[in-house]
N, C-alpha and C positions, 0 to 999 in steps of 0.2 A: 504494500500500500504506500502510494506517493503521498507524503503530509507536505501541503502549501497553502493550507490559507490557516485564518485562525475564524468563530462564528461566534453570533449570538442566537436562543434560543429563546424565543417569547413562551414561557408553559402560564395557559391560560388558567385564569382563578374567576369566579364570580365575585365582581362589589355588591353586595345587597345594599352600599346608600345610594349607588346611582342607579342599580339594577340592569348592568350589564357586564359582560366578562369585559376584563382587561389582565395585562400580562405582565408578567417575573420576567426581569433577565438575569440569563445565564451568561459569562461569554467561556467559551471551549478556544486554547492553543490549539494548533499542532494536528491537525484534523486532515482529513482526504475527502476534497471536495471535487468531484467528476463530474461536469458539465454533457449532456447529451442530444444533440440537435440531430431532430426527425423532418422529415417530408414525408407525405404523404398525399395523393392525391388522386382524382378522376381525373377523366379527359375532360379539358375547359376548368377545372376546378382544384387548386393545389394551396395545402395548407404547411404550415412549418412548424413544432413543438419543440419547446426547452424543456427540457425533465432534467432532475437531478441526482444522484447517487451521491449519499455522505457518509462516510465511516469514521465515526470517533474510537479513537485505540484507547483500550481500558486504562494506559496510563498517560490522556491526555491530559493537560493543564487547566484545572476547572478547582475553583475554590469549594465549591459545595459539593456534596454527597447523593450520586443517583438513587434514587428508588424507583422501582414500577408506577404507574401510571396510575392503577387501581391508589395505589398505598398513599401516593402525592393526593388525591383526589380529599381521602380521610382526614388529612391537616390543615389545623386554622391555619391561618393567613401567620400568623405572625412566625410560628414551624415551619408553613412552608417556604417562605424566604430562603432558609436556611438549604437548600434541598432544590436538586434542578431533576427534570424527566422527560422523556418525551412521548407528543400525545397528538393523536389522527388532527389533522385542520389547525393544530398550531405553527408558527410561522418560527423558519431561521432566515439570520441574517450571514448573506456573509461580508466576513469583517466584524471588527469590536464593538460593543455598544454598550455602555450603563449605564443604569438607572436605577437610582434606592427606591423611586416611587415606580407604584403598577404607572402601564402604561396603556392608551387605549388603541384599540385595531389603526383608527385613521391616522395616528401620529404614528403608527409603525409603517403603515405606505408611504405617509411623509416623508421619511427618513432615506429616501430614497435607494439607488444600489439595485441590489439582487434580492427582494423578500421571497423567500421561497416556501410554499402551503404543503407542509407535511401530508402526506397519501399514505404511507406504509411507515414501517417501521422494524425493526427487528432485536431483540439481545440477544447478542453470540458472547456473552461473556461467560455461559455456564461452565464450558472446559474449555480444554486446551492452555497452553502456556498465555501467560500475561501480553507475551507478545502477538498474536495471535487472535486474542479476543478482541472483541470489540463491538458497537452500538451501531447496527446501518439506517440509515434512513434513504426512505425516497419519496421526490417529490416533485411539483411543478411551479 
């Protein structure tokens, strides 16, 4: 795996004062992020897609503590600070970003770059050596 960029992860929480989700940043060093440009097309009719593949290595540079998606969902707000995950229709950035306060969806399109909308996901950290494991995602 080529590690060249470094990201941020927006994992989504709900505000019950304003009554809408907004987002934690994470930021991840040392990451492998793989760009994938499609075409596709009919005759008279041709379209072109960016998809993404991202592998974080189990000993990326990340200040906070992964947990499952389920297990992130369970903690208040002020635990889950503490604790990054990732989760279907939440968004990465690539490149650094932070933030102490949540953040809402329209200021994270603002922020311009590559937002890229999580579709899959996968933990490969169950076995195999340290170097080896790792967290994929993919997305558009």
């Amino acid at each position: 795996m080529t590690i060249n960029e470094d990201i941020t992860i927006f994992n989504r929480r709900y505000d019950s004062e304003t009554r809408r989700d907004c987002y934690i940043t994470t930021t991840i060093t040392d990451v492998s992020v793989y760009e994938v440009q499609s075409l596709s097309g009919e005759p008279g009719k041709h379209s072109d897609a960016i998809s993404y593949v991202i592998r974080i290595p189990y000993n990326a540079g990340v200040s906070k503590e992964y947990i499952s998606e389920s297990a992130y969902a369970q903690l208040d707000d002020e635990t889950a600070a503490g604790y990054w995950t990732i989760q279907n229709e939440c968004y990465v950035m690539r490149g650094a970003y932070f933030s102490e306060t949540p953040i809402y969806e329209p200021d994270i399109r603002a922020l311009g770059g590559d937002i890229i909308t999580v579709k899959e996901y996968a933990d490969n950290t169950v076995r195999g050596s340290d170097v080896v494991k790792h967290w994929r995602i993919g997305g558009a």
